[in-house]
Every structure is written in structure tokens, then in C-alpha cells.
C-alpha positions as CSV (number, residue, x, y, z in Angstrom):
1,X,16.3,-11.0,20.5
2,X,14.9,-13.8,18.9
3,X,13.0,-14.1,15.7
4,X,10.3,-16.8,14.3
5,X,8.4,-16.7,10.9
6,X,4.0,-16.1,11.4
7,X,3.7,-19.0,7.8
8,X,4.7,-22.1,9.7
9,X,2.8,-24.1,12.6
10,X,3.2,-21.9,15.6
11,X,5.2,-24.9,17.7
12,X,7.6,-25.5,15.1
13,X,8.4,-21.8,13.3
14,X,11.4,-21.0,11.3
15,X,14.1,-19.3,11.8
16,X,15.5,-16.5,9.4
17,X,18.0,-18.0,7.1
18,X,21.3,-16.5,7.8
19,X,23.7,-14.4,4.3
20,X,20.6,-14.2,2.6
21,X,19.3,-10.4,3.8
22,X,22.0,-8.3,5.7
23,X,20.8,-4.9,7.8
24,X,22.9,-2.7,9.7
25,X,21.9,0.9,9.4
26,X,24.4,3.9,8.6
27,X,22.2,5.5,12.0
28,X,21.1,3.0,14.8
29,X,17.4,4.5,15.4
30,X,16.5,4.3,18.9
31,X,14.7,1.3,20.6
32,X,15.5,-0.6,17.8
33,X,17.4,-3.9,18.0
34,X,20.1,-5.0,15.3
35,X,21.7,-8.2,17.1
36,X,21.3,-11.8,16.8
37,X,19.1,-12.4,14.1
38,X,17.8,-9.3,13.4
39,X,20.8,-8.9,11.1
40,X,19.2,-11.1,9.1
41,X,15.8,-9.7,8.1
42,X,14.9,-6.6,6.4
43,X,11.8,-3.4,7.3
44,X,9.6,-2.9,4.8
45,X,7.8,0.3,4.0
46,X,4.9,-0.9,5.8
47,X,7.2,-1.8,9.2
48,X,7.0,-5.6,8.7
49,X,10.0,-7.5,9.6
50,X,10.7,-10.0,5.9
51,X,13.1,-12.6,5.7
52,X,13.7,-16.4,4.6
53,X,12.0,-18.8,7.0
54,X,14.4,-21.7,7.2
55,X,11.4,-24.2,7.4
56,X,10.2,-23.1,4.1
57,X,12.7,-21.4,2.1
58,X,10.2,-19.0,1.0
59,X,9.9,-15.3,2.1
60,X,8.3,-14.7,5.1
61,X,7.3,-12.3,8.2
62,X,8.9,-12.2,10.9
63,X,7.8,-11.6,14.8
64,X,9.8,-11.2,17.9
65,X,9.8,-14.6,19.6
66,X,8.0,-14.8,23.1
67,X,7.6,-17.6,25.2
């Protein structure tokens, strides 16, 4: 699945910046996805997705992408 930031113009959004975050859970919970570049964002408390956006170099949220 692929991932876009919601902080940059919605034609051109980011992508998470790869080696920054790393997540791979001890126990895969079901329905959830952990390829591509999920890998590269982290959950936090509240369920959002956070990452680096690679337009911006600043943290970010992070959607599924959907054309």
C-alpha cells in the first residue's frame, strides 16, 4: 500500500522518508498492513499514521494513497 503526507498540496504529496522511523511489530495485528512503506511510519496513541514527508522534511501524517 501506498502512503502520502495530508501537509503538502494534495497533487504533489510526499512520501515518507525511508531509515528515519522503522515498524515491524513482535505480533502482526490483523488487517493491518506492514509492507512498502508502511515500514516507514509509526502509530501513535491516537491511531494516526506519523512520519517524515520527503517534500518537507518535517513530521507529518500520513494517509493511505487512493487514486
Amino acid at each position: 500500500m501506498i502512503y502520502r503526507c495530508t501537509c503538502c498540496y494534495y497533487r504533489f504529496r510526499g512520501k515518507p522518508v525511508p531509515n528515519v522511523f522503522h515498524s515491524s511489530p513482535t505480533k502482526k495485528p490483523p488487517g493491518r498492513d506492514f509492507t512498502g512503506d508502511r515500514i516507514h511510519l509509526i502509530e501513535s496513541s491516537e491511531g494516526y499514521l506519523l512520519g517524515i514527508c520527503s517534500n518537507t522534511n518535517e513530521l507529518a501524517h500520513f494517509k493511505p494513497y487512493e487514486k
